[in-house]
C-alpha positions in Angstrom: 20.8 61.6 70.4 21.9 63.2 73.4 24.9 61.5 75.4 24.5 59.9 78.9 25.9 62.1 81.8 29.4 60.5 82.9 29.6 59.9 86.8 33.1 60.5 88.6 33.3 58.2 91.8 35.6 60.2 94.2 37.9 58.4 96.7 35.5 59.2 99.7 32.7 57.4 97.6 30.9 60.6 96.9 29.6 61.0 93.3 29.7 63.7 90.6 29.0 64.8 87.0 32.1 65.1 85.3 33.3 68.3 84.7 34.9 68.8 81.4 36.1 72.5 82.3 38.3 70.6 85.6 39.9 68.7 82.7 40.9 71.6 80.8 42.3 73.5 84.1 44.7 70.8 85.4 46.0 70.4 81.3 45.9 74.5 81.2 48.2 74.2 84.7 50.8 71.9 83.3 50.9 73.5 80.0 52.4 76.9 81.5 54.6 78.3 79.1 54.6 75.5 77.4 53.8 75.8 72.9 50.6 74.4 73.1 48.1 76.8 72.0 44.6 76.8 73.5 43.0 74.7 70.8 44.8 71.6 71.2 44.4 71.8 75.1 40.4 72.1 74.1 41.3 68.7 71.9 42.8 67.2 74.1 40.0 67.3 76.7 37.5 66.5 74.3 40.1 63.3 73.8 40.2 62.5 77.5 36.4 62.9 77.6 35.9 60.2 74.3 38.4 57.9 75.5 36.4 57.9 79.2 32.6 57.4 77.8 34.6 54.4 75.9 34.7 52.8 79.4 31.3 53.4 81.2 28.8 56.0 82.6 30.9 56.0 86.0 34.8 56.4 86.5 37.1 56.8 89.3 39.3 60.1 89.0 42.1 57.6 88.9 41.1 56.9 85.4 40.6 60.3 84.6 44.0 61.0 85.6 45.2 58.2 84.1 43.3 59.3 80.4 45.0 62.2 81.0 48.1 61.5 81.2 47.8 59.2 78.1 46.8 62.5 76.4 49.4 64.3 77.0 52.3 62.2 76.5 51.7 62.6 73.3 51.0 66.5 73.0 54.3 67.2 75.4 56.5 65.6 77.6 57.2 68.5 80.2 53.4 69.0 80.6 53.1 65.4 81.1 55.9 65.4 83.8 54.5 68.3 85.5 50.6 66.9 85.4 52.1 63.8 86.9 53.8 65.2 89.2 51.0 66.4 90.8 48.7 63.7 89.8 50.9 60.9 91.4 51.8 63.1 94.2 55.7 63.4 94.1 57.9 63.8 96.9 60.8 64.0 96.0 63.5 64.5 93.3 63.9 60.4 92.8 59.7 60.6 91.4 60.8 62.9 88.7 63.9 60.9 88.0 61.6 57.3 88.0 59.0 59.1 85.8 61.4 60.4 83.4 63.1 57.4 83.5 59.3 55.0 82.0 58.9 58.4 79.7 62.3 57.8 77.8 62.6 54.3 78.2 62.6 52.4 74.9 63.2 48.9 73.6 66.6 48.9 71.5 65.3 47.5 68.2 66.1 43.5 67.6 69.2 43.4 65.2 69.2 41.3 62.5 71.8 38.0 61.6 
């Protein structure tokens, strides 16, 4: 069974196929000299491109972005800082530090009486 074409729905309204090879550059761009080998940037598009058909036939590239970024939090934190970075458009040195910041941040575990 062949699968259904996804649809991306740009900002300006415009439609168009989803292309897995735009995926793979912006994840190739924040890997730079980063230990992930090819392969597991090919998985993880593959990933972003599963977890998207999970939620429809037409997506915003805000939650393509958004896919991706789940992605690669998991594969490396630098890449994910850097994809972000660009993704969420930062400014200045206080985005980096607010992003790091929800990155690291972690509930102290519930101690015991």
């Amino acid at each position: 069974m062949d699968e259904l074409p996804l649809w991306v729905v740009k900002r300006s309204g415009l439609r168009e196929p989803f292309d897995r090879l735009k995926v793979i550059a912006g994840v190739k761009s924040a890997c730079k000299n980063r230990p992930i080998n090819e392969e597991a940037m090919l998985h993880l598009a593959q990933g972003v491109e599963e977890a998207l058909r999970e939620k429809g036939a037409e997506l915003t590239s805000q939650q393509i972005g958004v896919a991706v970024l789940e992605q690669l939090k998991a594969v490396d934190e630098v890449a994910y800082v850097r994809f972000a970075s660009v993704y969420k458009g930062f400014e200045d040195l206080g985005d980096f530090e607010r992003e790091v910041g929800l990155l690291t941040k972690t509930t102290a575990p519930k101690r015991r009486r």
